[in-house]
Steps between C-alpha positions, in 0.01 A plus 500: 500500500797310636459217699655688853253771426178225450647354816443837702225603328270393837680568806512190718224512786739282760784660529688500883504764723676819393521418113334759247335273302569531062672721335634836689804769424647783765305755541776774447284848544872640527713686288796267518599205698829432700640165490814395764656197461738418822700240579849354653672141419709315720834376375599335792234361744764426768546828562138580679647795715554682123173440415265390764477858577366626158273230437312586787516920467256403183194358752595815697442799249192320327343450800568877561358592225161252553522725805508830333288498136575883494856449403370374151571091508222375326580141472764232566590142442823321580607187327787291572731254200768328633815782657231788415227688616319729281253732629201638253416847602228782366527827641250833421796648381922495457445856714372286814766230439770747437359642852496137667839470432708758619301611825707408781194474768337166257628168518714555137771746542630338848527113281633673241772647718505168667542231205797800384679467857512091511423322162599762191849399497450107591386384174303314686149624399372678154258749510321707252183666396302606169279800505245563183243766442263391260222736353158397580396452151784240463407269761305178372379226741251234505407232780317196444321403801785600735505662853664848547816466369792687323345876367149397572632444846607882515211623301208303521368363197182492301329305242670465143324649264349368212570639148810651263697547834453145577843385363807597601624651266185741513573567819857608450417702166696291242353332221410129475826313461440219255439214708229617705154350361249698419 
């Protein structure tokens, strides 16, 4: 038994508020999950007219889409390093994003349309986005006595199993790479 895995082996009894105590994973009882990675960096911070305007659009839709669970957001977390903001997004599915997106009467089509009348051509402002759909049975998380965060955020969680399926490696179906201990 490795010593992380001793470590866990009791779940604390005093953790804070809002923190699953031990070891827990996603509970994805789906057939795939989407992933959305959105974000915009600022090459020049002078010019807050170019950007000021799609830095806040991003509060607007997500709290939109608090508003409205039916429209398939599932989860979101914004972060912010130095000229860029990235924005962590799970959705139930690229069909509800896809939907999001392009219907003018939500919050998304009208900044898109927006950000393409007054910024595109500045070079003021980058923007971008990654979209992955990942099968179910290739998602692998695990939390050590965290709050809801990331996929388990989305999802819910619940308890790590003990067992073959324990490790990693298990859990994504390869084979134990040599410098896992036994």
């Amino acid at each position: 038994m490795s010593k992380i895995a001793r470590a866990y082996r009791e779940a604390p009894k005093n953790v804070p508020d809002g923190v699953t105590p031990g070891h827990s994973v996603a509970d994805v009882g789906t057939d795939e999950v989407v992933v959305f990675l959105i974000g915009m960096h600022i090459h020049r911070w002078h010019k807050v007219r170019s950007w000021f305007p799609t830095f806040v659009a991003m509060p607007r839709m997500l709290a939109e889409l608090a508003k409205n669970p039916d429209l398939g957001l599932l989860s979101a977390r914004s972060y912010w390093s130095g000229r860029s903001l990235l924005t962590v997004q799970y959705w139930r599915s690229v069909e509800d994003l896809g939907r999001f997106a392009k219907d003018p009467a939500l919050s998304h089509a009208p900044a898109w349309a927006a950000f393409n009348r007054r910024a595109a051509s500045t070079g003021d402002i980058g923007i971008w986005h990654e979209t992955y759909r990942v099968p179910a049975d290739q998602v692998e998380t695990l939390y050590g006595n965290m709050p809801a965060f990331g996929l388990g955020a989305a999802l819910g969680v619940v308890e790590r199993s003990a067992g073959r399926r324990n490790k990693t490696h298990a859990r994504m179906g390869s084979t134990r790479p040599e410098y896992v201990e036994t």
